[in-house]
C-alpha positions in Angstrom: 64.3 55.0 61.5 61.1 56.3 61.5 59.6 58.6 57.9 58.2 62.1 58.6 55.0 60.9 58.2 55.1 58.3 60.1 56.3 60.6 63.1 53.0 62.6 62.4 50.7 60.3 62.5 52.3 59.2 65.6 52.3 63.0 67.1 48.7 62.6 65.6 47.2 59.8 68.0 49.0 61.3 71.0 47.0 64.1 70.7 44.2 62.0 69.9 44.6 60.0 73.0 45.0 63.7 75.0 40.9 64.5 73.3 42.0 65.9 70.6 38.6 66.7 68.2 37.7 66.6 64.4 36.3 70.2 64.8 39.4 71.7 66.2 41.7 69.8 63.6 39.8 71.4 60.9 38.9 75.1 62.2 43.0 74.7 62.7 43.7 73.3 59.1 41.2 76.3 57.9 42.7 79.2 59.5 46.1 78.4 57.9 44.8 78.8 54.2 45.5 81.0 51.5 43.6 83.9 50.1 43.0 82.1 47.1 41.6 79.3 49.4 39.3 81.3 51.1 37.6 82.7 48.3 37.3 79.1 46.7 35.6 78.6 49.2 33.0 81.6 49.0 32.5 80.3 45.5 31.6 77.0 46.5 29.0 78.0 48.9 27.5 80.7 46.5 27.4 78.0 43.6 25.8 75.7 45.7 23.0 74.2 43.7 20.6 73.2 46.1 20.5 76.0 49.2 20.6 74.1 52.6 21.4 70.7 51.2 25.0 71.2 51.3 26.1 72.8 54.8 29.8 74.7 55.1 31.7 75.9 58.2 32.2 79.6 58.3 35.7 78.5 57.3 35.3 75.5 55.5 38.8 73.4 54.7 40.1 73.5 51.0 42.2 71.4 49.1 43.7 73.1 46.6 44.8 71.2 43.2 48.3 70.9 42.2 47.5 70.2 38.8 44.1 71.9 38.1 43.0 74.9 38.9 40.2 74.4 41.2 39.7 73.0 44.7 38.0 70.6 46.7 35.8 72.3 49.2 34.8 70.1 52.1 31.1 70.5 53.2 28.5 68.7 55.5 25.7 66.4 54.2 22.8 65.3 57.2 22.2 61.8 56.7 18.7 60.9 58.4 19.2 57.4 59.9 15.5 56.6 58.8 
């Protein structure tokens, strides 16, 4: 018998194989969050050391922390291949 995850990751691919994209996985995974989430998020982009070097969606995916307090806020670096 097949484990819940392993029936998700197999719902997964078959959307995969039907086109399914990064971007929509993530604008889908960022209009589910919290509140709390969302204005982790603001935080992160306003704290943001270096203006321009880290780039965020309007509605950048968080992981929030079981354990600590805080969150991971996913952002884009550009890599030049050069």
């Amino acid at each position: 018998m097949a484990t819940k995850q392993q029936k998700r990751i197999k719902a997964l691919e078959a959307l995969i194989d039907e086109g399914l994209s990064i971007p929509e996985v993530l604008r889908t995974l960022a209009l589910r969050q919290s509140e709390r989430a969302n204005k982790l998020a603001e935080k992160a982009r306003n704290e943001s050391e270096d203006p321009g070097a880290l780039e965020f969606d309007d509605k950048p995916v968080v992981s929030d922390s079981d354990e600590e307090d805080g969150a991971f806020v996913m952002c884009w670096v550009w890599v030049d291949p050069e």
